[in-house]
C-alpha positions, 0 to 999 in steps of 0.5 A: 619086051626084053629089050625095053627092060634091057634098055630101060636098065642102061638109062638107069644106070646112066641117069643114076650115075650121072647124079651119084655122089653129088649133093642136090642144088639148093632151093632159094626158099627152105624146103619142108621135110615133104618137098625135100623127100619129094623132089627125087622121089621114084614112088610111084603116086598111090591111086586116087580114092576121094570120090570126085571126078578127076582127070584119069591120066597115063602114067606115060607120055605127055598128058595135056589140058585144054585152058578154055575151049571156045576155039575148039570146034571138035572135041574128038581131037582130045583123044589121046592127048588132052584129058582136062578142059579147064573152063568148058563151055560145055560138061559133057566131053568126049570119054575120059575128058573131065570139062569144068565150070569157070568162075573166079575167086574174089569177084562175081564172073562170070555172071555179067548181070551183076553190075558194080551199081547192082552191087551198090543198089542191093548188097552195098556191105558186099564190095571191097574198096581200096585204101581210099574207101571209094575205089572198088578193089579192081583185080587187073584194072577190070571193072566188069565184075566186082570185088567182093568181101568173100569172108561174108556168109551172105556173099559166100552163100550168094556164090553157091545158090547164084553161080556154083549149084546152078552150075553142078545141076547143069552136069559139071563135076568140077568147078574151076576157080580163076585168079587165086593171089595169095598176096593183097596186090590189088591193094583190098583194103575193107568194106562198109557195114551196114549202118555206113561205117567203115571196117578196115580189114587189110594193111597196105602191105601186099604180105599181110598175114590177115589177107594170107588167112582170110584167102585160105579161110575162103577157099578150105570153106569153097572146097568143103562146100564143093566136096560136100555137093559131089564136086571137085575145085580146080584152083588157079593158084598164082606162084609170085616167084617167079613173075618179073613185076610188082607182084613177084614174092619169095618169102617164106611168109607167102610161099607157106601160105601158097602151099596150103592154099594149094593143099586144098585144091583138088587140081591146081592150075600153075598158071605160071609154068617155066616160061611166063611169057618170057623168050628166056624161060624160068630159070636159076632160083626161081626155077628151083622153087618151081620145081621143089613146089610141084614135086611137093605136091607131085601126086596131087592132079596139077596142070602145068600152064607154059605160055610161050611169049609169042602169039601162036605156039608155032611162032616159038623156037623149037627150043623154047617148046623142047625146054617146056617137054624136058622139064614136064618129064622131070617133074612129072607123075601120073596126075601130072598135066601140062599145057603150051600155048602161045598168047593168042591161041590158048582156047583153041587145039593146039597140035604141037608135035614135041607133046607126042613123045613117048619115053614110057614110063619112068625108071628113076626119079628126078636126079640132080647132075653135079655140074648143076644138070638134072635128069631123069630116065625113062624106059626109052630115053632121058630127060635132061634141063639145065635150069641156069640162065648163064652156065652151060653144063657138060653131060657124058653120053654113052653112044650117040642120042637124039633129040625132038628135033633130030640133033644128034649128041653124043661122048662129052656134050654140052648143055647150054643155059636155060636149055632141056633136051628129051633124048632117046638112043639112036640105034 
């Protein structure tokens, strides 16, 4: 024990000297007051009270989620690792796993039943139709589940009584809420009253402040609903900053309201992550609002989702999955989750040997190094990333580490770009 306290002291003192003196790199977009405080903050998170039932996670070594499970023929493989399942086929999960019922935001699965024609037949009032007052608002071209006017009482109360009480009377304590974009990118425009005329309610702009307000008017009424039937709302919640297409967004506009649609859930999904499907992770600015985000809310429960751009986790580079671990333990606190997975292999196990390090817990915050590294100490090692896409940094190490893949480093090392590393001493 003495000499975990020794050695948990030396990495302090390096991690701290490290970043001693310098400013902090800049975010893109302006940070509040709380996301300024947050993103070096060493406080630990107090415990969580609200009464729900969330995900109980060590404040130690890495603590998974499962997205989906349908691949997952026993679950006793979750011990130890995986504390969350989102979109369980089942409620009831091993000890200490909380599963939760998947439904999305705006249209009407997972309930197949419910037609398009349905919809027209019994509640035509209901749909939301683009610009041309004929298309119905498709989210992502699929025309299976309906778009649906979720500012209306009838349909808001059609979800409870139709998909979310049925769900909490089969056993689920948490509801899991897919497909929340904060911006209007499916091109929503209005809907038909009841007497056949139209109501226009959105512009074409992807911005439009009406449409920010009328997503976070459903979801504080979604989890006021939730809370007061003793369930908690998991919300996927789309980060726009840092997708490569028509839907990327770094305004200020938008990523006020992603904060507050984020404030109400009780666990986020950033579906995002560093890595979005790209071979070069998510680097320089988008990086810094990624990272200024999670650590301004780093006490509320979030899983972290990084997908690998490759079909099978295995396929990526030992350096891709290291880069996702190094950037957990910067970011992380205790409700912290994180997952990785390939593109074809996310509802299954996935048993990745960089997700069992083990540095115990954290000795100093997240610190910004001055030549653009960031790094954090932890009792048994340290966590460095260096987030530019272009720049390699330079680190001074006291006596020889090692890396999750063996690599040695020691005296004057170099960071390349777009690189974390997860390093314990060598004795």
């Amino acid at each position: 024990m003495k000499r975990i306290r020794v050695l948990a002291t030396v990495i302090a003192g390096l991690v701290t000297a490290a970043g001693a003196g310098v400013s902090q790199t800049a975010s893109a977009a302006p940070a509040t007051a709380a996301s300024s405080a947050a993103r070096t903050s060493s406080a630990a998170c107090p415990p969580s009270n609200s009464g729900l039932t969330l995900p109980q996670t060590p404040d130690h070594g890495v603590s998974q989620a499962q997205i989906f499970d349908r691949g997952v023929t026993d679950p006793s493989v979750y011990a130890g690792h995986v504390y969350y399942v989102w979109g369980s086929l089942s409620p009831q999960q091993p000890q200490g796993v909380v599963g939760s019922y998947y439904m999305t935001a705006f249209r009407n699965a997972p309930l197949r039943t419910y037609t398009y024609d349905w919809f027209r037949t019994n509640h035509p009032t209901w749909i939301e139709y683009t610009a041309d007052r004929t298309t119905p608002a498709w989210e992502f071209g699929n025309q299976v589940y309906t778009p649906l006017d979720v500012a209306n009482p009838e349909v808001r109360q059609w979800y409870f009584t139709t998909i979310i009480e049925p769900a909490i009377a089969a056993g689920y304590k948490v509801i899991a809420v897919d497909n929340i974009g904060l911006r209007n990118d499916f091109k929503m425009s209005g809907h038909y009253d009841a007497d056949g005329n139209w109501v226009q309610q959105f512009s074409d702009d992807p911005d439009d402040a009406t449409f920010f307000d009328y997503v976070n008017d459903w979801l504080s009424y979604l989890s006021g609903g939730l809370h007061a039937r003793g369930a908690a709302g998991a919300f996927n919640i789309t980060f726009n900053a840092s997708l490569h297409d028509f839907s990327q967004d770094k305004t200020e506009a938008w990523l006020n309201a992603t904060r507050k649609a984020i404030a109400t859930s009780d666990i986020w999904l950033n579906e995002q992550g560093f890595t979005v499907h790209r071979p070069e992770n998510v680097t320089d600015d988008e990086w810094s609002m990624m990272y200024d985000l999670i650590r301004e809310f780093r006490c509320k429960p979030m899983v972290i989702d990084n997908k690998l751009p490759t079909d099978t986790w295995d396929q990526a580079s030992p350096e891709q999955r290291q880069w996702v671990v190094a950037n957990y333990l910067l970011y992380r606190e205790r409700p912290t989750m994180m997952v990785m997975t390939g593109l074809k292999d996310y509802a299954q196990y996935n048993d990745i040997p960089e997700l069992d390090v083990d540095l115990g817990t954290p000795v100093t915050g997240p610190i910004g190094h001055g030549t653009g590294l960031w790094l954090r100490g932890y009792q048994h090692g340290m966590t460095v990333v260096n987030p530019s896409s272009t720049a390699s940094r330079q680190l001074v190490l006291p006596g020889t580490w090692t890396d999750l893949h063996g690599v040695r480093y020691s005296g004057r090392t170099t960071v390349p770009p777009n690189t974390g590393l997860v390093l314990t001493p060598t004795h």
